[in-house]
C-alpha positions as CSV (number, residue, x, y, z in Angstrom):
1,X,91.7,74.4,6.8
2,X,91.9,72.7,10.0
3,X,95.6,70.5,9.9
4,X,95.2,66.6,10.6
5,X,97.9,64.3,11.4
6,X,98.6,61.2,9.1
7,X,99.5,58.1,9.8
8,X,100.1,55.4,6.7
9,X,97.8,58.1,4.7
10,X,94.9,57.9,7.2
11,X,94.2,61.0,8.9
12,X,93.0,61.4,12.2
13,X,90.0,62.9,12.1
14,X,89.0,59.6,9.7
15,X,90.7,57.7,12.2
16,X,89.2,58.8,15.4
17,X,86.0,56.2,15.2
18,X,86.7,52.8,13.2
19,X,84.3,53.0,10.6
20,X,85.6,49.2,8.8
21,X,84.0,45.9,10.3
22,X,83.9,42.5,8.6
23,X,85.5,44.8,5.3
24,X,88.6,43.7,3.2
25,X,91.4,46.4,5.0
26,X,92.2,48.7,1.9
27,X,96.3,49.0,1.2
28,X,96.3,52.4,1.3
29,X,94.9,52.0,5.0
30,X,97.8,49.7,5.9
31,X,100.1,50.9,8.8
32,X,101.5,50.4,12.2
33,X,104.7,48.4,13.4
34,X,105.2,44.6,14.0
35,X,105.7,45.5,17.5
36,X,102.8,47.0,18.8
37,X,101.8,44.0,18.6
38,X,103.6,42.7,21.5
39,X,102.4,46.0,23.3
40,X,98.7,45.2,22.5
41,X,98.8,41.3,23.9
42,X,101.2,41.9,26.5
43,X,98.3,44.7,27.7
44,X,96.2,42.7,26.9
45,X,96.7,39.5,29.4
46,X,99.2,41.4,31.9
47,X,95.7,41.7,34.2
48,X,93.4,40.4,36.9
49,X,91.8,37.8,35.2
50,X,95.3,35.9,34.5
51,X,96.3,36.2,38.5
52,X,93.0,34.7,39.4
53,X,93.0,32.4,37.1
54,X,96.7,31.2,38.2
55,X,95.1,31.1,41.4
56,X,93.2,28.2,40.0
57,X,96.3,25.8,39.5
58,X,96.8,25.9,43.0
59,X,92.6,25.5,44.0
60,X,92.8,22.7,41.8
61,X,95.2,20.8,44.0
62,X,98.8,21.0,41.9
63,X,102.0,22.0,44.4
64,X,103.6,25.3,43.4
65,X,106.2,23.6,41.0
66,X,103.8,21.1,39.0
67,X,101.5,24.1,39.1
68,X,104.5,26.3,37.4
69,X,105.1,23.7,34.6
70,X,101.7,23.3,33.6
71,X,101.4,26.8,33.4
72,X,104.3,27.4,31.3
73,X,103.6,23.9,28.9
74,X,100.0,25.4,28.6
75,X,100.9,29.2,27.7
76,X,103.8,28.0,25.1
77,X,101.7,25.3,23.4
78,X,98.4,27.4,23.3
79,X,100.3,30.3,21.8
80,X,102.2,28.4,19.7
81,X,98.8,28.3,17.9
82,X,97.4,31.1,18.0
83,X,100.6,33.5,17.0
84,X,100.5,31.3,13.9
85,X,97.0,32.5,13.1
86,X,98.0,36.1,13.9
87,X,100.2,36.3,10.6
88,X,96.9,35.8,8.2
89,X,95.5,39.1,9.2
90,X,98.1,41.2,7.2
91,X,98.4,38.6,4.2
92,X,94.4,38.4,4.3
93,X,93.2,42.0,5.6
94,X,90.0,40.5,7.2
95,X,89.0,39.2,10.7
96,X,89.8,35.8,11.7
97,X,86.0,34.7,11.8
98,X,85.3,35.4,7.9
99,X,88.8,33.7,6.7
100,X,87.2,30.4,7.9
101,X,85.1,30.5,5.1
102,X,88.1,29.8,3.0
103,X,87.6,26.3,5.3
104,X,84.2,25.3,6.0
105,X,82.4,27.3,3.4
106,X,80.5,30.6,3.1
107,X,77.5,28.9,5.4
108,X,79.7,26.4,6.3
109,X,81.9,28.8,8.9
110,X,78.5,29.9,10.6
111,X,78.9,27.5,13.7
112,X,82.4,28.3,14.1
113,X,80.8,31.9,13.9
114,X,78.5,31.2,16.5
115,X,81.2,29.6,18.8
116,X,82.8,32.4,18.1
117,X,80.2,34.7,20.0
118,X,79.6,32.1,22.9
119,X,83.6,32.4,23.5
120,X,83.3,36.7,23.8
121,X,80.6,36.9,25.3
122,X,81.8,34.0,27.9
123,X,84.5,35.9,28.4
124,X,83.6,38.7,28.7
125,X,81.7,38.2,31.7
126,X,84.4,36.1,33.4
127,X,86.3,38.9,33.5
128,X,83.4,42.1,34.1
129,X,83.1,39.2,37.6
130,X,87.0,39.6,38.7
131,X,86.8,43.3,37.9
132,X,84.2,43.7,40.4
133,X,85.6,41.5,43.3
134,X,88.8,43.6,42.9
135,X,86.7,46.8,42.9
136,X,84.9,45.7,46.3
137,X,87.6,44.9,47.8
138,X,88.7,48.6,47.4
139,X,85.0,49.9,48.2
140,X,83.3,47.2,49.6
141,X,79.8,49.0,50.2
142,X,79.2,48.4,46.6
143,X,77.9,45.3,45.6
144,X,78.8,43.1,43.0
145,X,76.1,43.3,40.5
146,X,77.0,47.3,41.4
147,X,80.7,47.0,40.3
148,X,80.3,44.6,37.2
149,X,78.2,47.2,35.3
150,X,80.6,49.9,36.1
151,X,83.4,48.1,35.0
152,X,82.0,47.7,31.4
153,X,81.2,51.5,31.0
154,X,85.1,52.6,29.9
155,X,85.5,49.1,28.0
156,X,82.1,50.2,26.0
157,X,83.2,53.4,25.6
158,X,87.2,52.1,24.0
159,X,85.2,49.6,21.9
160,X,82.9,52.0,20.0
161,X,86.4,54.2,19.1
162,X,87.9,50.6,17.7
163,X,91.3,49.1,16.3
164,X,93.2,52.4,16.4
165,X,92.3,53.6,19.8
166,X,92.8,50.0,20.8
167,X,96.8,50.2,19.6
168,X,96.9,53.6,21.5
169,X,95.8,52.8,24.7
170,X,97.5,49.4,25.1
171,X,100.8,50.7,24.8
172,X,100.4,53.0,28.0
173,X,98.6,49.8,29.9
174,X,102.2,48.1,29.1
175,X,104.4,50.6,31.1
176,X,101.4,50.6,34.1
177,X,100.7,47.0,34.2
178,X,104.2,46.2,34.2
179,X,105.0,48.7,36.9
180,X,102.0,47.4,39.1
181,X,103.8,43.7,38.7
182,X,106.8,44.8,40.0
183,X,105.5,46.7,42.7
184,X,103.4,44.0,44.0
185,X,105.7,41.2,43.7
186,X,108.4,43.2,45.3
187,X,105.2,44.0,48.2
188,X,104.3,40.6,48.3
189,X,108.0,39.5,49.2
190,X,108.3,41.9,51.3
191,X,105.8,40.7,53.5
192,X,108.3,37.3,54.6
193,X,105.9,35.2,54.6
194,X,107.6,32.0,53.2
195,X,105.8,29.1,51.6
196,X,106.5,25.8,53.8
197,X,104.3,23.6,51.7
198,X,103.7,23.1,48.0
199,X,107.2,22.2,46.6
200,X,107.0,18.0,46.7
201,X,107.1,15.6,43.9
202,X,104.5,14.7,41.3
203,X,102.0,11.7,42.2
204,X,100.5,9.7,39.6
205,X,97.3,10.6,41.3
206,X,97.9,14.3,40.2
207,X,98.1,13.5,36.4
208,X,94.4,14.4,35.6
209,X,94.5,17.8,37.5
210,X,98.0,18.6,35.9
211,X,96.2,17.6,32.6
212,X,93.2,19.6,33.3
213,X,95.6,22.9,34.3
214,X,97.4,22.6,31.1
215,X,94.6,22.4,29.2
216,X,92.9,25.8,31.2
217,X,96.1,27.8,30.2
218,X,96.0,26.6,26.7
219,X,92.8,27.6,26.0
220,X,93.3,30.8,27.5
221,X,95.9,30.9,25.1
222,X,94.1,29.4,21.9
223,X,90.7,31.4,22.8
224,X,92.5,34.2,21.5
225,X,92.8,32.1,18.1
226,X,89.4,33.4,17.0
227,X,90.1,37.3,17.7
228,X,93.7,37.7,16.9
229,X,94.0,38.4,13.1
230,X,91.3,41.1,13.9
231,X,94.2,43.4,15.6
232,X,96.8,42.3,12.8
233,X,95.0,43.1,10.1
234,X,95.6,46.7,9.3
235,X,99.2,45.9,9.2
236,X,101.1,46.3,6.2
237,X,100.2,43.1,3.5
238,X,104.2,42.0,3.4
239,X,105.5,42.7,7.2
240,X,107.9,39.8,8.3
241,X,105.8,36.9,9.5
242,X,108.0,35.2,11.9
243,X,108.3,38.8,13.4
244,X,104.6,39.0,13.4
245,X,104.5,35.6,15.2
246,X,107.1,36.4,17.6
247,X,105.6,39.6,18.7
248,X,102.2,38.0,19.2
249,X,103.8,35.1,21.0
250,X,106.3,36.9,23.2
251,X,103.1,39.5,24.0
252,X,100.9,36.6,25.3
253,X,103.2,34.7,27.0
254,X,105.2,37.2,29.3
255,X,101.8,38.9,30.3
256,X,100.3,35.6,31.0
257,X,103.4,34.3,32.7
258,X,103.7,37.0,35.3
259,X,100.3,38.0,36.1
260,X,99.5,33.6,36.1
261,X,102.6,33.2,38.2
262,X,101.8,35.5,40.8
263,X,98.5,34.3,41.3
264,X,100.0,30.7,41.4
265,X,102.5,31.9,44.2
266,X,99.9,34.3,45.8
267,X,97.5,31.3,46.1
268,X,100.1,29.3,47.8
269,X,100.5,31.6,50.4
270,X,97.0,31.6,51.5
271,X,94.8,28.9,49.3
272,X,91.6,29.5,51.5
273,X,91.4,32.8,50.3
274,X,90.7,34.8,47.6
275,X,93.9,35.5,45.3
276,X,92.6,39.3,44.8
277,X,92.1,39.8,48.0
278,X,95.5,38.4,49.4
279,X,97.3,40.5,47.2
280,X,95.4,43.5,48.5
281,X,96.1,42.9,52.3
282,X,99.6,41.9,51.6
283,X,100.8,44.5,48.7
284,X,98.2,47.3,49.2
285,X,94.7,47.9,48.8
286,X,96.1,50.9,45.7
287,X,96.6,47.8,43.8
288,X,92.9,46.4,43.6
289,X,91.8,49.4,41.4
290,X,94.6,49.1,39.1
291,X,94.3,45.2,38.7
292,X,90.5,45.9,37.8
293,X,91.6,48.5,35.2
294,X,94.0,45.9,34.0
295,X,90.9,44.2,32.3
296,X,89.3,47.4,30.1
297,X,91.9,46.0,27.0
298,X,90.4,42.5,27.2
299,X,87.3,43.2,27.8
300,X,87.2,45.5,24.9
301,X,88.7,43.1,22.5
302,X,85.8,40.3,23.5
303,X,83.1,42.7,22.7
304,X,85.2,43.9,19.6
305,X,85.5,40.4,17.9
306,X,82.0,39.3,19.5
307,X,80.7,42.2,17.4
308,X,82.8,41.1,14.2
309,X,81.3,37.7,14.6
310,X,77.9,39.1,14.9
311,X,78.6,40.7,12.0
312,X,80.1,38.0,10.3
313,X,76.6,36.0,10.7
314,X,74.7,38.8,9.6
315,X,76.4,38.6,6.3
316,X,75.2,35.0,6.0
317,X,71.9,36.2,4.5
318,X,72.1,40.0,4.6
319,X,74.0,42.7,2.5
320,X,76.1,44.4,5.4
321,X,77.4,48.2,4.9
322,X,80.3,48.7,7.5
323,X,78.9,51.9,9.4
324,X,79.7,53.3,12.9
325,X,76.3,52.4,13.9
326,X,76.2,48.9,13.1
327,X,79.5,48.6,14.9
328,X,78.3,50.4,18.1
329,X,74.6,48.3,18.6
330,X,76.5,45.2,18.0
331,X,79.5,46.3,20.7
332,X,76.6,47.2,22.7
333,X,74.4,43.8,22.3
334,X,78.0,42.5,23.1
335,X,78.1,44.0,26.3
336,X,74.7,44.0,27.9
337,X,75.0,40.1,27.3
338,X,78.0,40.0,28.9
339,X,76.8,42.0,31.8
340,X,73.2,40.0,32.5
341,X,75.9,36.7,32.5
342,X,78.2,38.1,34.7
343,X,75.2,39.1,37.0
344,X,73.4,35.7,36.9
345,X,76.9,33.7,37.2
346,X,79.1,35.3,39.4
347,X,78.6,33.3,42.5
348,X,79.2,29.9,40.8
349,X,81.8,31.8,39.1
350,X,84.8,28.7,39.5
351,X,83.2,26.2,38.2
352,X,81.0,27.2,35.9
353,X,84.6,29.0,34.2
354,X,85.9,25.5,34.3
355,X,83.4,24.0,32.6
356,X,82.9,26.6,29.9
357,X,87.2,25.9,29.0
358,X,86.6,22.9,28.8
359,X,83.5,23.5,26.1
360,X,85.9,25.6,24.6
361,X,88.7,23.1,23.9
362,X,86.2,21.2,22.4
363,X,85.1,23.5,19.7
364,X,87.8,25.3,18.9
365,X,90.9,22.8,19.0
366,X,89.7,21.0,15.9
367,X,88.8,24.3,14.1
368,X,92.2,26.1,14.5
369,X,94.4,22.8,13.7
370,X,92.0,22.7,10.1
371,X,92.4,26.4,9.7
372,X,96.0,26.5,10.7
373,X,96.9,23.2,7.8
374,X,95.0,25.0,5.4
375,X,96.8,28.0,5.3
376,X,100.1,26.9,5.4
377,X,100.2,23.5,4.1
378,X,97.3,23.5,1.7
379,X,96.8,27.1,0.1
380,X,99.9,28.1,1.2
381,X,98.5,31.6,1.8
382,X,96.8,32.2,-1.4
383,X,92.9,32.7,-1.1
384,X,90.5,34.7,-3.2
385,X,89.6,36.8,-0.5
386,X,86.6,38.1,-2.8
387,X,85.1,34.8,-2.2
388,X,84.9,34.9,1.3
389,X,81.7,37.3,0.9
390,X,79.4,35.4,-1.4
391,X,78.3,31.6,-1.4
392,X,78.7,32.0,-5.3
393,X,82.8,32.2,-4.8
394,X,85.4,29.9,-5.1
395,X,84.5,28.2,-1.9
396,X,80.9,27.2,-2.1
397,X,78.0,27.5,0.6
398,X,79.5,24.2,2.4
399,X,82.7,23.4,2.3
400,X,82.7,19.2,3.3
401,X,86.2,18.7,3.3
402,X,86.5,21.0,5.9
403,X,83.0,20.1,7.7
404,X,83.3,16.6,7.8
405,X,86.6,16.3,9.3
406,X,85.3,18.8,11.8
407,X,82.4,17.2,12.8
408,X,84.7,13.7,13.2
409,X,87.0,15.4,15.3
410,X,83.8,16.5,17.2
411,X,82.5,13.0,17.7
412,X,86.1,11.6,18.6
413,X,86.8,13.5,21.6
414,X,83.3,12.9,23.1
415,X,84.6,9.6,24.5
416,X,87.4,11.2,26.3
417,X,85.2,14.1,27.7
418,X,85.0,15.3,31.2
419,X,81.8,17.9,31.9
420,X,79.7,18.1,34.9
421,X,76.7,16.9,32.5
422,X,78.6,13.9,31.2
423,X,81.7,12.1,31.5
424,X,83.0,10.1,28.7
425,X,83.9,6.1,28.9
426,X,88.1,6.8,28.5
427,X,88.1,9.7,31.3
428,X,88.0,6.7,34.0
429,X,90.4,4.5,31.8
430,X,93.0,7.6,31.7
431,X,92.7,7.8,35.6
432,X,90.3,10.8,35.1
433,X,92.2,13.1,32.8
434,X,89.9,15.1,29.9
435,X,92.5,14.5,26.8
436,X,89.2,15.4,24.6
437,X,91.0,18.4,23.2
438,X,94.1,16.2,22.3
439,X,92.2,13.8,20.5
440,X,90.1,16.5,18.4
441,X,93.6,18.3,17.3
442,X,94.9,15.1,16.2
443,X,91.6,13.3,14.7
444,X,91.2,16.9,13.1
445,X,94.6,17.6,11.9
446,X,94.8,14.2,9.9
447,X,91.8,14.0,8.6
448,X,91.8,17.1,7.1
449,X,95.1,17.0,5.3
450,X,94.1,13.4,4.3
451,X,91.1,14.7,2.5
452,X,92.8,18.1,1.3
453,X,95.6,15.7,-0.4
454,X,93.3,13.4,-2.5
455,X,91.1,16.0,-3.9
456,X,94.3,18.3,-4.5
457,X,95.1,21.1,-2.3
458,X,94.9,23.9,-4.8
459,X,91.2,22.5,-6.0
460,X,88.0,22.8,-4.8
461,X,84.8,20.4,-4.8
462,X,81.9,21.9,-6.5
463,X,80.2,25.1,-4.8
464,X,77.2,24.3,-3.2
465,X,75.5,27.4,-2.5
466,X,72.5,27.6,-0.1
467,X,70.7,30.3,-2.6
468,X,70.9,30.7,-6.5
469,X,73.3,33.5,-7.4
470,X,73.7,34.2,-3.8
471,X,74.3,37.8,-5.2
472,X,72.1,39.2,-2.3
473,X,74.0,38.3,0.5
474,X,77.6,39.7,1.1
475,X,79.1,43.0,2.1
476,X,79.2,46.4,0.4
477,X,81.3,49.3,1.5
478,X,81.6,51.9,4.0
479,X,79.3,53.9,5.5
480,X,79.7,56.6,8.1
């Protein structure tokens, strides 16, 4: 008999291609450490994307100091978030996506589902467009278009393997990444070129931009919100939760921090060119191909969770069976969307990413503040996790006291909206700062826990499924 390694029970042959989507993670499937965590995210957002995207501080006209705080007040309030939702993946043992239903409802969640897949997918191809700029500035007889659909081949490839292969590859990104940083900042500093400008005071007239930068790096930070139980949730039920919280935090944040802050200080030294390709002329063109390779972990954890929320919509009116193959056409519908985005967008690339953040806030600021009371100040943790597959369970087909405060929060921060398609009355009053995603967490926040107080936090209004029974919807099993 051939021998197989085991890990928490699991052997490796099993364990080689995920076979578990949208499924309830079994105990006796439970394993890993609290702080491969901070391995994964710090992987995860040590990359390319983060150092252009620090770049954008500067291109949006902050100095280099005002450019650090914002920067550092957007990574630490984002993530404050979103490490908070990272402890319900062990206590719960399913993706983020189908916990909202313990929120909004078994249809209820289906938007947030929805937003769910317009965040991966946007993502995704954000990031397939800096992989390719880095790549042609290392072979620059290949175009573009060439380069973005190269760059998703060993992200589409690590996807289809799944959470396990995910954990393993991360940590080894961590030692390289990290390396890379080092090297070129130590490159970069080398060079003595000295920054003359960019260190002044703050004027008034900068408070909308310094808004608007805080708000892009905490919602780089909170878009992780909707993906990051997904890569918790095989952990042991009862691992620490502050641990879990601090791993996930300090994972984010450092990666973010470096790789942001170089781009913020690369940016600086030359803000008429491209961030990616200063770095290359001034630390080495060897660093281009590593800084696109940076990007296979992200990429593959957007088409991951886009693939769980595709799932996750399925469900709504179809029995799903978790299978390899459902999990590898929905990866793949993940990807070839991401691709024909990145192909049609990527010379408009700034500020159509800019506008898409700000969409984002919109959305998802109001749903994580709801999900985030509920949890810990409502249920305190305790859910019927059987429910979250049927519009029969305890939480209905539409849940309104989740729904309604939603949809408020929604209509609140239009006022206070800045989008190229329509600016909101209170942007000119505030001097043109977008504090849309400020009012939605507040509107949100109180209004939910309002409404979750007077009908009694452990109860639940009447179920209001969409279909009798609702016994033919759902998930069933596993299936190789």
């Amino acid at each position: 008999m051939a021998n197989t390694a085991t890990l928490g029970g699991v052997s490796d042959a099993v364990r080689s291609i995920e076979s578990h989507s949208i499924d309830v993670i079994p105990e006796d499937e439970r394993h890993g450490k609290v702080r491969s965590q901070f391995m994964l995210w710090f992987a995860t957002n040590a990359n390319v994307f983060n150092f252009v995207l620090g770049g954008f501080a500067i291109a949006f006209g902050l100095n280099l100091f005002w450019a650090f705080v914002a920067l550092v007040l957007g990574l630490c309030l984002g993530m404050a978030f979103t490490a908070l939702h990272a402890v319900q993946g062990p206590r719960l043992g399913v993706p983020q996506m189908i916990q909202s239903r313990g929120q909004f409802g078994f249809y209820g969640a289906i938007f947030i589902f929805l937003a769910s897949i317009l965040l991966d997918v946007g993502f995704l191809a954000a990031q397939l467009v800096v992989q390719a700029q880095a790549m042609q500035g290392t072979v620059a007889g290949i175009g573009i278009p060439v380069w973005i659909v190269i760059a998703a081949v060993p992200s589409v490839l690590l996807g289809i393997f799944g959470y396990f292969w995910i954990h393993r590859i991360q940590p080894a990104l961590t030692v390289i990444l990290a390396c890379t940083l080092v090297a070129g900042a130590a490159l970069t500093l080398a060079s003595h070129r000295t920054l003359a400008p960019g260190m002044g005071g703050f004027k008034l007239s900068s408070f909308p931009i310094f808004i608007a930068v805080v708000g892009l790096f905490f919602m780089d930070m909170l878009s992780w919100a909707p993906y990051v139980s997904d890569y918790s949730r095989y952990l042991p039920k009862n691992v620490s939760g502050p641990r879990t919280f601090w791993a996930v935090f300090g994972g984010n944040v450092l990666g973010t921090l470096l790789y942001a802050g170089l781009g913020i200080y690369i940016t600086a030294l030359a803000p008429k060119g491209s961030s990616v390709t200063v770095i290359g002329s001034l630390a080495g063109i060897w660093i281009l191909p590593i800084l696109a390779i940076s990007l296979v972990g992200s990429d593959t954890l957007n088409a991951y969770t886009g693939m769980l929320a595709v799932e996750s919509v399925r469900s709504s009116w179809q029995r799903v069976v978790a299978s390899r193959r459902a999990r590898t056409i929905g990866l793949l519908v993940m990807f070839i969307i991401g691709v024909l985005l990145a192909e049609t967008g990527y010379q408009t690339f700034l500020n159509s990413f800019e506008n898409f953040i700000n969409v984002l806030l919109f959305l998802f600021v109001p749903w994580s503040v709801i999900n985030l009371i509920d949890f810990y100040l409502v249920k305190r943790g305790q859910y019927d996790v059987a429910s979250f597959f049927s519009p029969a369970g305890q939480y209905g087909g539409w849940r309104w006291r989740a729904i309604i405060p939603y949809v408020i929060a929604l209509a609140a921060e239009v006022p206070f909206l800045d989008q190229t398609f329509y600016t909101g009355p209170m942007v000119k009053v505030l001097g043109g700062a977008d504090l849309s995603w400020i009012v939605g967490f507040v509107v949100a926040g109180v209004l939910y826990l309002v409404i979750s107080s007077s009908l009694g936090g452990g109860q639940q209004e009447a179920p209001i499924p969409s279909r009798a029974g609702g016994s033919d919807v759902g998930f069933t099993g596993v299936n190789d």
